[in-house]
DRENLOLO-389719 format. One record per residue (C-alpha): x, y, z; residue number from 1. Coordinates in steps of 0.001 Angstrom, whole numbers, m for minus. Layout:
BEGIN
<pt u="X" v="Y" w="Z" resi="NUM"/>
...
END
This chain:
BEGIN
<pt u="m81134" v="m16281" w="21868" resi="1"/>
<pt u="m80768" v="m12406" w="22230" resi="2"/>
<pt u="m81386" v="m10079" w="19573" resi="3"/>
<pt u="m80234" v="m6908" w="19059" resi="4"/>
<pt u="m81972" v="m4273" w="16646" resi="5"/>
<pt u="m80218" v="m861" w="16287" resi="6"/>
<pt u="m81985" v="1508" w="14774" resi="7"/>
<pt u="m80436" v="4739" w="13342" resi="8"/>
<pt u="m82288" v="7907" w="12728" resi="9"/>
<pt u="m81472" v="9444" w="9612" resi="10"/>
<pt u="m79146" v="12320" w="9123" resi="11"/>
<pt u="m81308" v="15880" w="9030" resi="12"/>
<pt u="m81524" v="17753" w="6098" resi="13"/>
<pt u="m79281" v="20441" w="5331" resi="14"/>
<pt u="m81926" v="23638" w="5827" resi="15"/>
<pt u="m80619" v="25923" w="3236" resi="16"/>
<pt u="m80586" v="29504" w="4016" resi="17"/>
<pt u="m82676" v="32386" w="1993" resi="18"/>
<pt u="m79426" v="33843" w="1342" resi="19"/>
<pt u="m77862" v="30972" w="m70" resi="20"/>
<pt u="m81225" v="29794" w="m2311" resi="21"/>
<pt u="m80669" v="30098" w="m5893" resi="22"/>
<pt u="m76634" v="29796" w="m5619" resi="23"/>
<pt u="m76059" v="25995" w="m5301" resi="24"/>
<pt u="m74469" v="24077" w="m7423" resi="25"/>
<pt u="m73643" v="20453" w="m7313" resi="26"/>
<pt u="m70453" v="18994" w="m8301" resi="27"/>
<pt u="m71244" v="16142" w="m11178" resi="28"/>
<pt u="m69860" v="13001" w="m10718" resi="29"/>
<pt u="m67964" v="11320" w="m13428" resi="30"/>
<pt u="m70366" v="9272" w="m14712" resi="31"/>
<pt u="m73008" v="11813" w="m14891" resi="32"/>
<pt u="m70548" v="14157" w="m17264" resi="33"/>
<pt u="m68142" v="14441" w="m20223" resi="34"/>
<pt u="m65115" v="15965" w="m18594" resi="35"/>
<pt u="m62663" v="16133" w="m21281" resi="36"/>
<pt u="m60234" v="14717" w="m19667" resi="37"/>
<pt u="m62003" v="11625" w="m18847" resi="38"/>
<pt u="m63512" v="9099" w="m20775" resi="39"/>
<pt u="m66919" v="10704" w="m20931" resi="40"/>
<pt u="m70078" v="9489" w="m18868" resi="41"/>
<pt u="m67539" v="6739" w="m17031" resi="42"/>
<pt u="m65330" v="6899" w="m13666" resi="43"/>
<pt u="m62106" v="8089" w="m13815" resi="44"/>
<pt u="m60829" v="4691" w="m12974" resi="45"/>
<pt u="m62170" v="3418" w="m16456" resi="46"/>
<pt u="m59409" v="2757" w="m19484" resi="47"/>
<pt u="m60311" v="4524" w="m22432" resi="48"/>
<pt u="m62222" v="1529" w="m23792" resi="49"/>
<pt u="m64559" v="1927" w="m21323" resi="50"/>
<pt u="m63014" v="m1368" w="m19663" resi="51"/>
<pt u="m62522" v="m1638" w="m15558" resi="52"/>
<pt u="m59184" v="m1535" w="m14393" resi="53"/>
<pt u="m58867" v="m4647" w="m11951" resi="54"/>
<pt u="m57778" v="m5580" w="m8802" resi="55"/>
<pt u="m57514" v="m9537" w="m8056" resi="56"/>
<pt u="m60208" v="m9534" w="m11076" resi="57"/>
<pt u="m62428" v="m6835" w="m9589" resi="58"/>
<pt u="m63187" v="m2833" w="m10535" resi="59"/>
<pt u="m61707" v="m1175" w="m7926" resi="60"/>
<pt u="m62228" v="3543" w="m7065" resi="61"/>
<pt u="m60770" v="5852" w="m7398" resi="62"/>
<pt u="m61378" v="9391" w="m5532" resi="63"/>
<pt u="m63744" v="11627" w="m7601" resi="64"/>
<pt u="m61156" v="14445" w="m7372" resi="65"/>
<pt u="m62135" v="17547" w="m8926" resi="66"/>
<pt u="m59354" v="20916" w="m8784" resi="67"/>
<pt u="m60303" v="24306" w="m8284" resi="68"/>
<pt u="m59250" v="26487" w="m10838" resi="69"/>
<pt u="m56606" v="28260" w="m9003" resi="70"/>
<pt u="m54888" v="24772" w="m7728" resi="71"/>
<pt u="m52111" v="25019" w="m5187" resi="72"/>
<pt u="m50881" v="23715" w="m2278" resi="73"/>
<pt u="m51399" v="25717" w="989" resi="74"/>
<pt u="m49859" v="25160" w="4316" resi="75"/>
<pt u="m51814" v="23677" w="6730" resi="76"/>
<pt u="m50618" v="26000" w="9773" resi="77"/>
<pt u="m51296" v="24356" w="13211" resi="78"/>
<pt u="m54875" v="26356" w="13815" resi="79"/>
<pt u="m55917" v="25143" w="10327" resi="80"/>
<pt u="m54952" v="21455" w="11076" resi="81"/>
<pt u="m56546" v="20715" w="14475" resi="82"/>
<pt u="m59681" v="22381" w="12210" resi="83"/>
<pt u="m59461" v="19789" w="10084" resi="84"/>
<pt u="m58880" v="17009" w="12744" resi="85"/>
<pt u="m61621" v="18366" w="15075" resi="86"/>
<pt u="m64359" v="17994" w="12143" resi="87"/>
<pt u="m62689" v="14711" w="11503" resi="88"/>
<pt u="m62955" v="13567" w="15272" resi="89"/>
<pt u="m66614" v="14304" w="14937" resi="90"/>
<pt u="m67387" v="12104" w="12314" resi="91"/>
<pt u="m65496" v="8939" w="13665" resi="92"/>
<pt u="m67462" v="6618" w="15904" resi="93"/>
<pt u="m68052" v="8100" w="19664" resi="94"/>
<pt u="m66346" v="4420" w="20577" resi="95"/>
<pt u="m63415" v="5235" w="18929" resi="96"/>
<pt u="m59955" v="6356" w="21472" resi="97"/>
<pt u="m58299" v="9665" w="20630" resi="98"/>
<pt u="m55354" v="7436" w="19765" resi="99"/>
<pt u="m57589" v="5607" w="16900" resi="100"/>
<pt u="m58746" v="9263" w="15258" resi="101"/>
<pt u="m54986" v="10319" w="15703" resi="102"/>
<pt u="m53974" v="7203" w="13744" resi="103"/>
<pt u="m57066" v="7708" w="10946" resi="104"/>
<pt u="m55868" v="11771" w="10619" resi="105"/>
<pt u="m52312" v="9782" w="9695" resi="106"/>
<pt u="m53822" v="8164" w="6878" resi="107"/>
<pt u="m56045" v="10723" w="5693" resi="108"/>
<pt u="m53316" v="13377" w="5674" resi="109"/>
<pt u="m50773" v="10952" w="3976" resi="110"/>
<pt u="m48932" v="12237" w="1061" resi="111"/>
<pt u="m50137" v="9335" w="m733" resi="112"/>
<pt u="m53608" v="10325" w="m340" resi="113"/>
<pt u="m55967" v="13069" w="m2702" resi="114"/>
<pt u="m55543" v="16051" w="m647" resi="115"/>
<pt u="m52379" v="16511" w="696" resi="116"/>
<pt u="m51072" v="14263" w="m2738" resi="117"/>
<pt u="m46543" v="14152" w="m2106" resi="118"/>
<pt u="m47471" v="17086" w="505" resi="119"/>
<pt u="m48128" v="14675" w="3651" resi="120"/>
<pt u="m46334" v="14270" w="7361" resi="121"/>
<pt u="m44017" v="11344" w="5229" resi="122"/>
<pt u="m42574" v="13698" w="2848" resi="123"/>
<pt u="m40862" v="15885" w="5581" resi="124"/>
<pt u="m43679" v="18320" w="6356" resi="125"/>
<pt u="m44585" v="18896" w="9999" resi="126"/>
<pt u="m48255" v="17316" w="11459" resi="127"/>
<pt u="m48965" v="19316" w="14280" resi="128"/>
<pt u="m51099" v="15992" w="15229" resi="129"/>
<pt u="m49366" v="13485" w="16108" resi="130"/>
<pt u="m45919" v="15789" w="16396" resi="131"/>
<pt u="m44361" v="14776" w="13120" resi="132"/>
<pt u="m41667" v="16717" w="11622" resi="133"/>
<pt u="m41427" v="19420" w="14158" resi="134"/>
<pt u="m39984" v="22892" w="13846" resi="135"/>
<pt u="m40933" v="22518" w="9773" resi="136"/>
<pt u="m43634" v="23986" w="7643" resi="137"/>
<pt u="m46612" v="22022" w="8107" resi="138"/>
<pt u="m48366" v="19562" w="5692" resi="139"/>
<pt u="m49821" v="21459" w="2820" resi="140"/>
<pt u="m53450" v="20724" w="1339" resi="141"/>
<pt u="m54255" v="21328" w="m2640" resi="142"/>
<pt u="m56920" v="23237" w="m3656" resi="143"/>
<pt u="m59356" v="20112" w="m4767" resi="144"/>
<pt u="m62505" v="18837" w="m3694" resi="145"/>
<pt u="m64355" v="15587" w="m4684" resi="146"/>
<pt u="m67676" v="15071" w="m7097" resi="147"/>
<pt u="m70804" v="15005" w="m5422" resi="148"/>
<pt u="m70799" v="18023" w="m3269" resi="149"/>
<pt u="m71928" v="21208" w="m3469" resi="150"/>
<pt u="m70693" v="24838" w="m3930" resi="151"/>
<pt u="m71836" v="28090" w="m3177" resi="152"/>
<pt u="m71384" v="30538" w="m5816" resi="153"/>
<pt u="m69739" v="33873" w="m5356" resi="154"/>
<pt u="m70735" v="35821" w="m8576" resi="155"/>
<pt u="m72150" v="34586" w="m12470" resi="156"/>
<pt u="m69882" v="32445" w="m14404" resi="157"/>
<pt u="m66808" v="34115" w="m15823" resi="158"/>
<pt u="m63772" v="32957" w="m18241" resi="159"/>
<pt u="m60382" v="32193" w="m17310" resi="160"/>
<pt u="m58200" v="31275" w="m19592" resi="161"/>
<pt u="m60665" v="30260" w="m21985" resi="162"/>
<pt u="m62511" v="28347" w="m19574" resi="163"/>
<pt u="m66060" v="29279" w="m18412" resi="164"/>
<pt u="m65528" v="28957" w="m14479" resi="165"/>
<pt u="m68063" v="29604" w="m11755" resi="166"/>
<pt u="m66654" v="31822" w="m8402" resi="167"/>
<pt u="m66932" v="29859" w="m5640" resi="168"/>
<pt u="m67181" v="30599" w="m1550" resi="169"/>
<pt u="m64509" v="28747" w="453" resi="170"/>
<pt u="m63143" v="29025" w="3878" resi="171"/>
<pt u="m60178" v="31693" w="4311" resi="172"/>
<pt u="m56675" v="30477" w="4767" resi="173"/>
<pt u="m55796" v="33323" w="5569" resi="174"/>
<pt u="m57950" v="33889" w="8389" resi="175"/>
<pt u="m58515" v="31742" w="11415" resi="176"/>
<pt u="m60330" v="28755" w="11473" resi="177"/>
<pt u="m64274" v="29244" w="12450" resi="178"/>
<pt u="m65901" v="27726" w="14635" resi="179"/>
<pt u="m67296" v="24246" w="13801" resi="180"/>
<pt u="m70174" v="24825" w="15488" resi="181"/>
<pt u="m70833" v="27674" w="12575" resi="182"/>
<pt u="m69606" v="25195" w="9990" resi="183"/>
<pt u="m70708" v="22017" w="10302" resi="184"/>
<pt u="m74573" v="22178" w="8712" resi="185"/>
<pt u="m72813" v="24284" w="5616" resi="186"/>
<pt u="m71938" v="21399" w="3258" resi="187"/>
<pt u="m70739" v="24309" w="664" resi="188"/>
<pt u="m67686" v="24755" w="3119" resi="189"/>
<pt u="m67220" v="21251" w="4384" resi="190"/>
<pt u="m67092" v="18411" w="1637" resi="191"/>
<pt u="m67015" v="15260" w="2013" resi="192"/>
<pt u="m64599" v="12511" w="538" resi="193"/>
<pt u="m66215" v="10321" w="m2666" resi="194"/>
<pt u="m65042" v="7688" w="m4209" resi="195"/>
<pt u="m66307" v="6094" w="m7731" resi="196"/>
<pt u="m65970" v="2667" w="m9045" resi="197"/>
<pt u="m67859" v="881" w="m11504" resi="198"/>
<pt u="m70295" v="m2592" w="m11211" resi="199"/>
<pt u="m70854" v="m2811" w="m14480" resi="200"/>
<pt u="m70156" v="m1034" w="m17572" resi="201"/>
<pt u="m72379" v="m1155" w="m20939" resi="202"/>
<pt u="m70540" v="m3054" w="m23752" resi="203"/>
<pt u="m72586" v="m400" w="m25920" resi="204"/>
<pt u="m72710" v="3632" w="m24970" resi="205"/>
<pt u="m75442" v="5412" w="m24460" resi="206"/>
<pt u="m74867" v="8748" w="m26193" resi="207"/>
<pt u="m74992" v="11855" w="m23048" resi="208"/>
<pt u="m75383" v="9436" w="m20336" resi="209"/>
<pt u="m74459" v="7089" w="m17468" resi="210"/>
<pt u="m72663" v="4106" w="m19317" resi="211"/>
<pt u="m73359" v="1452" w="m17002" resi="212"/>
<pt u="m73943" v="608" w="m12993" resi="213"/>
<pt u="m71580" v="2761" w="m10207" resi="214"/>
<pt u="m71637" v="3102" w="m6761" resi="215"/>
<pt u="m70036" v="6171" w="m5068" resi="216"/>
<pt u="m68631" v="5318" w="m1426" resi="217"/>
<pt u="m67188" v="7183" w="1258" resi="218"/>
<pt u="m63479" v="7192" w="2351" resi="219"/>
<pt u="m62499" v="4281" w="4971" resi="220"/>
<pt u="m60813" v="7077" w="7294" resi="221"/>
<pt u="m63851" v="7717" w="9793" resi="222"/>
<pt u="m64940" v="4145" w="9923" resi="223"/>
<pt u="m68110" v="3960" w="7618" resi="224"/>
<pt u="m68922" v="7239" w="8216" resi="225"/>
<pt u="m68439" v="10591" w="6067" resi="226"/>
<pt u="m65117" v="11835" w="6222" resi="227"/>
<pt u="m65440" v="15701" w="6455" resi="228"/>
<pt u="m62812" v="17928" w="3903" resi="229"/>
<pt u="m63036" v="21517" w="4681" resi="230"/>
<pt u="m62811" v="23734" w="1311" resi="231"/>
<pt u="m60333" v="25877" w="1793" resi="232"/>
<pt u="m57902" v="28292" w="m300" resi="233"/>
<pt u="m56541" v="31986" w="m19" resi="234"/>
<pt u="m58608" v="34847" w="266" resi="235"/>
<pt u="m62117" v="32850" w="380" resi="236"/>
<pt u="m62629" v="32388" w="m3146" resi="237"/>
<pt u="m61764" v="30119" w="m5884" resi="238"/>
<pt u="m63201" v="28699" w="m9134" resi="239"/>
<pt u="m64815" v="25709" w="m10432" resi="240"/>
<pt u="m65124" v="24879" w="m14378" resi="241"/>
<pt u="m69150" v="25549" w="m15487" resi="242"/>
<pt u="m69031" v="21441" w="m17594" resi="243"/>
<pt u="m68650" v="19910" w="m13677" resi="244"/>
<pt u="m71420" v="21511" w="m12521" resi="245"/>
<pt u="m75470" v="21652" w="m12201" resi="246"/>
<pt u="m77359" v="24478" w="m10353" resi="247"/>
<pt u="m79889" v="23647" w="m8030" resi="248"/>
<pt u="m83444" v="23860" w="m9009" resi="249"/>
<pt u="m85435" v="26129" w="m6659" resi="250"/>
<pt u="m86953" v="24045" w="m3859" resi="251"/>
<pt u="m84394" v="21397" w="m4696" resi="252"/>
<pt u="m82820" v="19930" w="m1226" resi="253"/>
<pt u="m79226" v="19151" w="m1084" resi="254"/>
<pt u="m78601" v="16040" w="m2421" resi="255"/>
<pt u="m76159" v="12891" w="m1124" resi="256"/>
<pt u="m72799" v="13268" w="m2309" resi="257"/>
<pt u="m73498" v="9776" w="m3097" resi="258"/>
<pt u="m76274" v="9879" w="m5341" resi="259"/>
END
């Protein structure tokens, strides 16, 4: 009998700059937060009971989605989508054909999906991809993230329409894409996908805290991997409501957006 043992090193951490020290802030997930517009300290995908919605009798996720204040939906122009396809190329398995990342950018960028949401290739807008819709505007992305990553602030909280919000750095859609290379170790600019669903959920509440057992996965687009979502809006900045979010301590590494 032959055995095979594959090893995998882990992933590096993040280094964080001196200039960014002191300016992180991590997304909460659901279950670490009362929202307001959730049932608090419990996914999203929770009824307002606190009971699991099911699938064939099991809890099933639901991305962590989480808008910026200014939410729109921007066109993805062709420089800004093979951007986004590139970093998603680079997270797929190195086995994987061009014509199996083209076919996982389908599914990612469908309109049914969290960030293009009724704004995909199928509802008449062009992918530049895999040459859908030509001679249209191209498929637009809205101006949301998911829990569990981190933002770099741009300034001290501020209100907005009665709202304490927190400025936020994001990528320029009005400018050309960067580089990935210049990118890629900055996970304040490129997010990645979370989903949340419940194992098990306490019949009695804890007040201010976690009300039961949840595990937050990945998206199934880069095959087990992290799918990469680039933050991007107009002019570089957006904002991010103050109750979603916890500053980094000082020393504090970045932590999983899974944690």
């Amino acid at each position: 009998m032959k055995i095979d043992i594959i090893i995998t090193d882990p992933a590096p951490p993040v280094v964080i700059p001196p200039e960014v020290r002191g300016k992180l802030y991590v997304l909460l997930h659901d279950y670490q937060v009362d929202d307001l517009n959730f049932t608090p300290y419990l996914p999203r995908v929770c009824n307002s009971d606190g009971t699991p919605n099911l699938i064939n009798g099991q809890p099933y996720g639901l991305p962590e989605t989480e808008k910026c204040y200014i939410a729109q939906w921007e066109e993805m122009t062709e420089p800004w989508q093979w951007f986004w396809f590139d970093l998603l190329k680079r997270a797929c398995p190195s086995t994987w054909t061009d014509a199996q990342v083209k076919s996982a950018w389908a599914n990612l960028t469908h309109g049914a999906r969290a960030f293009t949401n009724k704004h995909g290739w199928n509802d008449g807008y062009q992918d530049y991809i895999n040459h859908v819709n030509p001679g249209v505007e191209g498929m637009k992305q809205e101006n949301v993230t998911t829990c569990g990553n981190v933002v770099l602030a741009a300034g001290e909280p501020i209100t907005k329409g009665g709202k304490l919000v927190l400025p936020i750095v994001t990528l320029d859609r009005l400018k050309p894409p960067p580089a990935i290379e210049d990118v890629a170790a900055k996970p304040w600019l490129i997010h990645t996908a979370t989903i949340c669903r419940p194992e098990h959920v306490d019949i009695t509440p804890i007040p201010d805290a976690p009300n039961g057992t949840f595990s937050v996965i990945q998206f199934p687009q880069a095959g087990g991997n992290d799918v990469p979502v680039p933050l991007v809006t107009t002019g570089g900045l957006n904002y991010i409501v103050m109750r979603r979010l916890r500053k980094l301590a000082d020393g504090e590494p970045i932590p999983s957006p899974y944690v």
